[in-house]
C-alpha positions as CSV (number, residue, x, y, z in Angstrom):
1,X,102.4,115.2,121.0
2,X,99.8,113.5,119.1
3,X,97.4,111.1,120.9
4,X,95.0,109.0,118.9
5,X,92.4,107.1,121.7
6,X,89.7,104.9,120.8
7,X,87.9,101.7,122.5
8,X,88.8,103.1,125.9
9,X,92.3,102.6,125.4
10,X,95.1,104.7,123.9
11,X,96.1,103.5,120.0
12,X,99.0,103.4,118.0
13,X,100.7,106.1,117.6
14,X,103.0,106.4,114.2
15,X,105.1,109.0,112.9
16,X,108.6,109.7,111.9
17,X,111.6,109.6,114.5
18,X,114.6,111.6,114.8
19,X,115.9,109.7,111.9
20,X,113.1,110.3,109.3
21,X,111.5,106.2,109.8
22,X,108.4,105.7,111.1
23,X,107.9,104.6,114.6
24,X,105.2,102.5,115.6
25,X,103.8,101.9,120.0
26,X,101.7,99.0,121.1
27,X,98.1,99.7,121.5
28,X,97.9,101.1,125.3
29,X,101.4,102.7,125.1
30,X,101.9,106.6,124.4
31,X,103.9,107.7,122.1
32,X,105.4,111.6,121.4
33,X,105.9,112.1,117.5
34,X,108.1,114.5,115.8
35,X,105.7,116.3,113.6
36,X,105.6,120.2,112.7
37,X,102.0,120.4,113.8
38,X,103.3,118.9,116.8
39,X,106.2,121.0,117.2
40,X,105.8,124.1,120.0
41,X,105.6,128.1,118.3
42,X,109.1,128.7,116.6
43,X,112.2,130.1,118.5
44,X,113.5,133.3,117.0
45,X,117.0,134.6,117.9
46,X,117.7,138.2,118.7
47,X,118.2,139.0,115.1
48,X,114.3,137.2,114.6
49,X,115.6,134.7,112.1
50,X,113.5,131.4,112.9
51,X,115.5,128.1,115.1
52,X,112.7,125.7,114.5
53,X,112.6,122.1,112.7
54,X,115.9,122.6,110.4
55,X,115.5,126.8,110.0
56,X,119.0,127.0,110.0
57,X,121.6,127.0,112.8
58,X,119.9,125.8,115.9
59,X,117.4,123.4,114.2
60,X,116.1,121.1,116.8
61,X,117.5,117.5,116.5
62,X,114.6,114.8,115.4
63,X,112.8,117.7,113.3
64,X,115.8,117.8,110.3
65,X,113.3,115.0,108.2
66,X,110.6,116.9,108.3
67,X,112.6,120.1,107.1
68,X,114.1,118.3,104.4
69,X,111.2,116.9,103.0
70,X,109.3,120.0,103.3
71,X,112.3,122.3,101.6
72,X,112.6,120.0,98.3
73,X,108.4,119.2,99.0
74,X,108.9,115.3,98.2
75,X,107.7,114.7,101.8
76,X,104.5,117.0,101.4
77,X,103.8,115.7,98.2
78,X,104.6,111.8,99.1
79,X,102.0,112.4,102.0
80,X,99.8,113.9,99.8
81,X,99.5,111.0,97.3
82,X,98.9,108.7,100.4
83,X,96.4,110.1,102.0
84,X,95.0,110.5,98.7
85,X,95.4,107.2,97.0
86,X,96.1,104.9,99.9
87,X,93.5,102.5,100.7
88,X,92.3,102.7,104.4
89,X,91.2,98.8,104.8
90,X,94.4,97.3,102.2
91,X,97.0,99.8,102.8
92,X,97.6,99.5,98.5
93,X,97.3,102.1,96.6
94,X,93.6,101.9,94.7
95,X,93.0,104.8,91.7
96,X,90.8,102.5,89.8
97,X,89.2,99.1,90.6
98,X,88.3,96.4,88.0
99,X,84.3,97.7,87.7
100,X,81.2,96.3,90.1
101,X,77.4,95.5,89.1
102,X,76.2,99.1,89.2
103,X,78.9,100.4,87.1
104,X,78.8,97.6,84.5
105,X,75.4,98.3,83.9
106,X,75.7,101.8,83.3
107,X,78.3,101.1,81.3
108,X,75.8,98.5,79.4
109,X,73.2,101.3,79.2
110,X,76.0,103.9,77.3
111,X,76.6,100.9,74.8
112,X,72.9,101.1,74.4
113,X,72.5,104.3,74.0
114,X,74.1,104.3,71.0
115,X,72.1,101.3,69.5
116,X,68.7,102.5,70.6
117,X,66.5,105.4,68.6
118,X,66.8,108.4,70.6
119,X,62.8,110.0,71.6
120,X,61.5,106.4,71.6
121,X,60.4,104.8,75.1
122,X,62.9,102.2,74.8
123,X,65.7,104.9,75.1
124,X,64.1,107.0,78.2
125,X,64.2,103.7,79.6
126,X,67.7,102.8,78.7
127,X,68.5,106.2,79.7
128,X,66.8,106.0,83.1
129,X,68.7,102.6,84.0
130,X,72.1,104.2,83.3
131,X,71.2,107.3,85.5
132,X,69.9,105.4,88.2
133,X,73.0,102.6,87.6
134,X,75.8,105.7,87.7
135,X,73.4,107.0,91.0
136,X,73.7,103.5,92.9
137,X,77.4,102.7,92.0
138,X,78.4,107.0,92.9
139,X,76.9,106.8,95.9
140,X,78.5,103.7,96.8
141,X,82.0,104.8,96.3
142,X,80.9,108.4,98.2
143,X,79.7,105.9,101.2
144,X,81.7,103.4,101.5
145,X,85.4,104.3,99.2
146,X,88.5,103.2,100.3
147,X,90.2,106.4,100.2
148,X,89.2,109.9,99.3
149,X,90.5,109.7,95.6
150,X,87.2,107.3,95.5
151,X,85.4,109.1,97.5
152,X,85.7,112.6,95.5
153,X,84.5,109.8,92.0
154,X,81.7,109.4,94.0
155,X,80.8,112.8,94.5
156,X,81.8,113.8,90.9
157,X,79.3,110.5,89.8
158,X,76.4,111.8,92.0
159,X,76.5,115.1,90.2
160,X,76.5,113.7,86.8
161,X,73.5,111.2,87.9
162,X,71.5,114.2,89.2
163,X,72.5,116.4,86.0
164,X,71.7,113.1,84.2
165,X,68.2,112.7,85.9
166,X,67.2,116.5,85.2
167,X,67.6,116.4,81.7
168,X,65.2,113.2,82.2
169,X,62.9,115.0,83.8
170,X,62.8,117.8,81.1
């Protein structure tokens, strides 16, 4: 049984029925989802073969969806990409997102880059703008990402600020 609570009062509740579609309670209402994490430790006959979620003969009615999706992995992999991709606020899936000011100007300082004399001040300070720039929009997207794809960009953009920022310092 999974229970979500929050605000004093029980949540939705959503998961897949016996049929495979997703089922959805009113906030306040309980709700018992067929889920394998949810499912009880597995039945073994006398001959120890397994009788749990669609194991064979004996598979539990309401659990054949989630053995079939996990047998040709399309479920695990669909759920996967979701949870991945799927924004938390939208519902859309977001990989990449038309760029915001702290990105456009670390993308103005790469342009730069390339114009400007490398060793003079006017690079270190080019330079400096585009590490700081890549340092405000990573942390950002670590902070405040829609979903953990954008999250993980973040991380990966804080650890090329700071590699940026030591060879700075150096």
């Amino acid at each position: 049984m999974a229970i979500r609570s929050g605000e004093g009062q029980l949540n939705a509740v959503i998961g897949p029925n016996a049929s495979g579609e997703g089922r959805e309670r009113a906030p306040g209402r309980l709700s018992v989802v067929d889920h394998p994490a949810a499912d009880p430790a597995p039945d073994h006959g006398a001959d120890g073969a397994s009788r749990r979620a669609g194991a064979g003969a004996g598979a539990g009615a309401g659990a054949g969806a989630w053995a079939d999706a996990a047998s040709n992995g399309t479920g695990l992999i669909r759920s996967t990409f979701d949870w991945c991709f799927r924004s938390r606020t939208t519902g859309q899936i977001t990989i990449a997102q038309f760029p915001n000011v702290p990105l456009w100007i670390f993308l103005a300082t790469v342009v730069l880059r390339q114009v400007v004399s490398q060793g003079t001040s006017a690079y270190s300070t080019v330079a400096w703008f585009g590490a700081l720039a890549l340092g405000w929009w990573a942390l950002d997207e670590l902070i405040r990402g829609v979903n953990p794809w954008r999250r993980l960009l973040g991380l990966v953009g804080c650890v090329f600020a700071l590699l940026d920022v030591a060879a700075l310092l150096h």
